[in-house]
Structures are given as C-alpha cells and as structure tokens.
C-alpha positions as CSV (number, residue, x, y, z in Angstrom):
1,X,0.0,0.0,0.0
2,X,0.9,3.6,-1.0
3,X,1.6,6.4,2.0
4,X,2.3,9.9,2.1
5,X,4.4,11.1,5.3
6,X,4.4,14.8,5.5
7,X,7.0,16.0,7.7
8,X,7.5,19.6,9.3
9,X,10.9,20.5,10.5
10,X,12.1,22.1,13.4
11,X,15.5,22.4,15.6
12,X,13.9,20.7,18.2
13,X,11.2,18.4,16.6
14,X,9.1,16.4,13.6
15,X,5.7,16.9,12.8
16,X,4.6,13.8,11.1
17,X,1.6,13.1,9.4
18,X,0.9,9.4,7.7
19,X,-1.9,9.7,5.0
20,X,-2.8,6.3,2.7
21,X,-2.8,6.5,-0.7
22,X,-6.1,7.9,-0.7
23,X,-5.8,10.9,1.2
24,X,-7.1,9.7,4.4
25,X,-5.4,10.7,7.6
26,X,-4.5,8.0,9.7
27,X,-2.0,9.2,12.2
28,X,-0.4,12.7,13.5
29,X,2.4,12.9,15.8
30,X,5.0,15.5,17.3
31,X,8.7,13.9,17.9
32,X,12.6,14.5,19.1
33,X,14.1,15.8,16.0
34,X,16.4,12.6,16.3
35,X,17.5,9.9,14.3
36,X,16.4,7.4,17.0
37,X,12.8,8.8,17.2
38,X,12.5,8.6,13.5
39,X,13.4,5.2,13.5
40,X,11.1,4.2,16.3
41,X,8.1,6.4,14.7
42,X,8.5,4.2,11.3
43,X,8.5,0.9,12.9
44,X,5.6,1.9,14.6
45,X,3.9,2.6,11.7
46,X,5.2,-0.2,10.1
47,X,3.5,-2.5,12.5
48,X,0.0,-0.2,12.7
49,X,-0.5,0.8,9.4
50,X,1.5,-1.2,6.9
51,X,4.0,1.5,6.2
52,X,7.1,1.0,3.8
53,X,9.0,3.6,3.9
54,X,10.7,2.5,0.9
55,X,6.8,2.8,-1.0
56,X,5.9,6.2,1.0
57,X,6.1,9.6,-0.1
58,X,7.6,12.1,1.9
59,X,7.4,15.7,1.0
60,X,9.2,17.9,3.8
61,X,9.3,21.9,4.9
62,X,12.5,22.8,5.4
63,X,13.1,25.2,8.2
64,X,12.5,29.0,7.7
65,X,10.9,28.6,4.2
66,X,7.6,29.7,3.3
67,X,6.3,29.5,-0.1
C-alpha cells in the first residue's frame, strides 16, 4: 500500500503526518528531531498501518521557508 508522510521540521522536533494512498489521515504525531525517534516512529507505523518507507512519499518543509 501507498503512504504519504508529510514531515515539518524544526531544531527541536518532527511533525509527522501518515496519510494512505487515498488521502485519508491516519495518524499525526510531534517527535525529538532525532535519528532514534525517527526510527522508532516508522517501525511503529510499520507494525499499525503497513508502512514502507521504501513505497511512501515524503514531501518535507525545510526550516525558515515559506512558499
């Protein structure tokens, strides 16, 4: 199954925010902007919702942009 993970980046965290290939939300969730919570955030969502992140999507904001 298709995801889209949209990420929003800060110093200090991740917004995440797992959609299926349809559009529907699934999941939101504020983390540690750390390799480790990444990590743990994706197998979780591996093991809930299916998630490879291999097959997902992942468009990001970079820090300080607006467009």
């Amino acid at each position: 199954m298709e995801h889209w993970i949209g990420i929003d980046v800060s110093s200090a965290t991740l917004d995440f925010a797992l959609l299926d290939g349809k559009g529907t939300h699934l999941e939101s969730v504020q983390i540690e902007n750390d390799r480790k919570a990444v990590m743990k955030l994706m197998g979780q969502w591996s093991k809930r919702h299916g998630v490879e992140v291999g097959k997902s999507l992942m468009p990001w904001k970079q820090p300080g942009t607006t467009h």
